[in-house]
N, C-alpha and C positions, 0 to 999 in steps of 0.2 A: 738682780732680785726679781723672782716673781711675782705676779699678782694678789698674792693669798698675801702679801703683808710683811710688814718686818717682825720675826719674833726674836731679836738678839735681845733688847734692853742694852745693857752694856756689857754685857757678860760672854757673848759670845758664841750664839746660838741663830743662827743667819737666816736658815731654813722651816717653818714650820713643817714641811712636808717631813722630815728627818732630824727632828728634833733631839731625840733620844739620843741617838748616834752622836750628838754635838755638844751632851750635859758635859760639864767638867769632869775630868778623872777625879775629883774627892766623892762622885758620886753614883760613880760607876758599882761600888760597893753596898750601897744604900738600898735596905731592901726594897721593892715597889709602893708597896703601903706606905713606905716615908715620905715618898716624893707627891710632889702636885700635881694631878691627872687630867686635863679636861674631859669631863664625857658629853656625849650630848644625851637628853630626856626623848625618849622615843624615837629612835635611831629615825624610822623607816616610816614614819608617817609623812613625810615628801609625794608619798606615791598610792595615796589612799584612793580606793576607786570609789569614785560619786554615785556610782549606779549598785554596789554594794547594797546588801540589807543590812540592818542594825541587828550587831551581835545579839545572841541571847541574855546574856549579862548583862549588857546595860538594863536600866530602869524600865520598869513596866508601861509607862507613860510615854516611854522614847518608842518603843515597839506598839504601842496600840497604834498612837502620831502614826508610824511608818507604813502600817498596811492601808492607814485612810489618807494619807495624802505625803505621801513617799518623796515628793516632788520638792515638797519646802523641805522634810527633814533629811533629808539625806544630804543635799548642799549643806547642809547647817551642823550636819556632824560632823560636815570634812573638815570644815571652817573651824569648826570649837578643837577638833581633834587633830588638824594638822599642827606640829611641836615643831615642825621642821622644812628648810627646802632645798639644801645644799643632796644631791646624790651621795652615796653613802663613800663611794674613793675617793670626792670632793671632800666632804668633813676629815677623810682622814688624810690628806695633800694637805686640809687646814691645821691638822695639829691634834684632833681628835683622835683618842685612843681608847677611849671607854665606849663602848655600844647598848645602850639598852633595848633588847628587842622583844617585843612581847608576841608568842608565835600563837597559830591557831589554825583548824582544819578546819573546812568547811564541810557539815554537814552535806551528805548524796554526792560528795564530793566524788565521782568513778575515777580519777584523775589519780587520787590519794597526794596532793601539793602539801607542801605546808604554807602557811602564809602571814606575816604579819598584820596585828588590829589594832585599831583604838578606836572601839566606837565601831565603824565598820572594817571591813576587810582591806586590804595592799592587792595593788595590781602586780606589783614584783611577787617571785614567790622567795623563800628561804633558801634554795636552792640556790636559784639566780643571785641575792644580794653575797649570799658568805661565799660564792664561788669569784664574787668581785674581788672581795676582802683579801681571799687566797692569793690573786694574782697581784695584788695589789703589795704584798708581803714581798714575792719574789723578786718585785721592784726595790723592795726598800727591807733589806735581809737586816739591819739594825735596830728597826722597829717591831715594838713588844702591843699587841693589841689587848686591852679585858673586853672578853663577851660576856655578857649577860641574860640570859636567857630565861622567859618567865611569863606567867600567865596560863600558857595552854590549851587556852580555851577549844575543847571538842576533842582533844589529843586522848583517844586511849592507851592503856598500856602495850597496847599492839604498836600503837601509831609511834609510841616515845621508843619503843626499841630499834623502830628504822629510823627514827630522826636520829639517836645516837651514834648508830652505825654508818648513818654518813656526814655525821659530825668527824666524828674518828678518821675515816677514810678519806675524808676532804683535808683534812688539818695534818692528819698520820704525826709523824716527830716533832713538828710544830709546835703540840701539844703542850705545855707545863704542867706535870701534876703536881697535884695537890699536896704531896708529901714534899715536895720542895720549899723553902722561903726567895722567893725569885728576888734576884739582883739583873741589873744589865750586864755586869759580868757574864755570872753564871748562864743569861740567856742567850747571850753571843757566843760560850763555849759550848754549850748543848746544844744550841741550836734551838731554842726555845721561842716562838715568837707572839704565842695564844695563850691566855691564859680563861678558860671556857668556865663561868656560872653556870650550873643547870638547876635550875630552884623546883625541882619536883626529886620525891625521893626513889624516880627510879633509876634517877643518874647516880646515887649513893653509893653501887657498887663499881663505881668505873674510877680508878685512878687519875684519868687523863680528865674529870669531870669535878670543878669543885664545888663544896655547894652553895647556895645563896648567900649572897654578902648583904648586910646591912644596907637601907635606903634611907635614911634621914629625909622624909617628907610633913613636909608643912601640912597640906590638904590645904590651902587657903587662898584666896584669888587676892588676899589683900598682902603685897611684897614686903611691906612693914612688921607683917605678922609673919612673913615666911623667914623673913631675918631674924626674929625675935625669936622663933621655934630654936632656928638652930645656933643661935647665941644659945641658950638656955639650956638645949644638950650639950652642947660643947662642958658650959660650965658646970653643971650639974651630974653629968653624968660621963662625960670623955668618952674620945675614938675609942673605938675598938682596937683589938689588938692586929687586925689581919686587914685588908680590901674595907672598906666600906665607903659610903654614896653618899655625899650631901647635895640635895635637890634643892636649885633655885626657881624649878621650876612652879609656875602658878597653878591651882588649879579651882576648874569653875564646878558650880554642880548645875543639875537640870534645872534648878528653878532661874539660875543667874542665865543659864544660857538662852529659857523661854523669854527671858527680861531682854534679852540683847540678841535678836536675831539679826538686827542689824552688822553686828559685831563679828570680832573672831580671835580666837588664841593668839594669835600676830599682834592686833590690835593693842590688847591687853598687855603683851608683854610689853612690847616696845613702849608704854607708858613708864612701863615700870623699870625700864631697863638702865636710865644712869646711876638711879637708885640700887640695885642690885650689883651693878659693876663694883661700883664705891666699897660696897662690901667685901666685893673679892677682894680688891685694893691692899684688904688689910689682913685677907687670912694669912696663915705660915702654911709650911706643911713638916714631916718632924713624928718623931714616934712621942711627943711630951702629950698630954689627956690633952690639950686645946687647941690639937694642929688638926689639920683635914687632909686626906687625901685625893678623892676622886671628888670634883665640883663638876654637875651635872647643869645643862641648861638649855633652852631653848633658842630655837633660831640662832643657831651657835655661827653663823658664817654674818650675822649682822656687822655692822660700821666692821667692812675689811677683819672679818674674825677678832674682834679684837676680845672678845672672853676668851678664846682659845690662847691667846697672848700673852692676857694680863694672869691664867695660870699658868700657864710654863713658865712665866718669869717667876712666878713664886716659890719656884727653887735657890734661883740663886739667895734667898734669907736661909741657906742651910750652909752657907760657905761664909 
């Protein structure tokens, strides 16, 4: 066994790295939405650059801060904005299949990169991280990835038609469209290993493009409230019928963050993290209104991956 952990439970599932590949045949047939997904909450902030300026987006009060004393807030965005630190082939060697990656261009950019944000800009560019992924696939021809892709911040329609185009050209057959209902079956016969969100409507017209799936987010730094959010969709309202996100992830606003400079996203979670495990503990997954599929989170490689674990065992409650 490798380092990444045990993900059998008892069921029979040895390798996180190839998980997929190793589900039971009762569930080979099981469209993807039925099954339990891990993803992680902002794939690519592992690699946020410090010396970055603060997006335009963010809060007016975070950009005035940055042009008069750049020095404090810019460590203190990496801090509140780093979700993550496992390298993006690492999460997915951990068991990670879900990607959420929020892209964005840098204004005067002569370069024309694309680049992942939160808060500031990624020293990785999009290029570099999905041409990981790619390679990372050819390793492991059994495994089905969801990308996610959203935000866009700076992206013109000039800009989304070349991200496309080497979306397409990097993934080529890869691809899963959207006119399919993917099974592991059917993705090991097509050859299907991507299945690509583009949450702007100028990926609408591209088959090989689906579009925004549902996020189930709390908005709240307090984990009691982020479980009770999504207890209450669950019951109130049920899964969707296709892909959709439930986020364990926390989140802070500017005034919590001016309160805790001391602090940092890490911090916070890991408070909160037996508590939120526990939870997982108990979801299913299941096409019935109060099963989940794709559970999102932070710092997903903490205690020996064990979020990434405790969802892929939450399939075997489908056998």
């Amino acid at each position: 066994m490798d380092d990444l952990g045990d993900c059998t439970g008892d069921w029979g599932v040895s390798s996180c790295s190839d998980w997929m590949s190793q589900l039971p045949a009762q569930l080979h047939a099981a469209a993807l939405w039925d099954l339990a997904i891990p993803g992680s909450h902002d794939t690519m902030t592992y690699c946020l650059d410090q010396h970055s300026p603060v997006l335009q987006s963010q809060p007016r009060i975070l950009k005035v801060l940055d042009h008069i004393v750049p020095c404090i807030i810019r460590p203190c965005v990496n801090n509140w904005g780093t979700t993550q630190e496992l390298i993006i082939s690492t999460q997915l060697d951990s068991g990670i299949r879900f990607l959420d990656l929020r892209i964005a261009h840098k204004a005067n950019d002569f370069d024309q990169n694309f680049y992942f944000a939160h808060g500031i800009y990624s020293l990785v560019t999009v290029k570099e991280a999905l041409t990981d992924v790619s390679l990372w696939l050819e390793q492991h021809a059994k495994e089905v990835v969801m990308i996610a892709l959203s935000a866009f911040e700076g992206v013109n329609p000039t800009q989304h038609r070349k991200l496309i185009d080497f979306l397409k050209s990097l993934f080529e057959k890869k691809l899963c469209p959207k006119t399919e209902e993917p099974t592991l079956k059917k993705c090991w016969t097509r050859g299907y290993q991507v299945i690509l969100s583009y949450a702007d409507p100028s990926g609408s017209g591209h088959r090989e493009l689906w579009p925004a799936w549902d996020y189930w987010w709390a908005n709240d730094s307090d984990p009691s409230m982020v479980i009770s959010y999504l207890e209450d969709r669950k019951e109130n309202e049920g899964r969707p019928g296709c892909f959709f996100v439930a986020g364990l992830n926390l989140t802070e606003d500017t005034r919590y963050v001016l309160r805790h400079l001391g602090q940092s996203m890490k911090t916070m979670t890991l408070r909160a993290y037996s508590l939120l495990m526990d939870w997982v503990k108990q979801q299913r997954p299941g096409c019935q209104k109060t099963c989940f599929n794709v559970i999102c989170a932070d710092f997903v490689g903490f205690s020996r991956n064990e979020f990434t674990q405790l969802v892929i065992g939450l399939n075997a409650k489908l056998f």
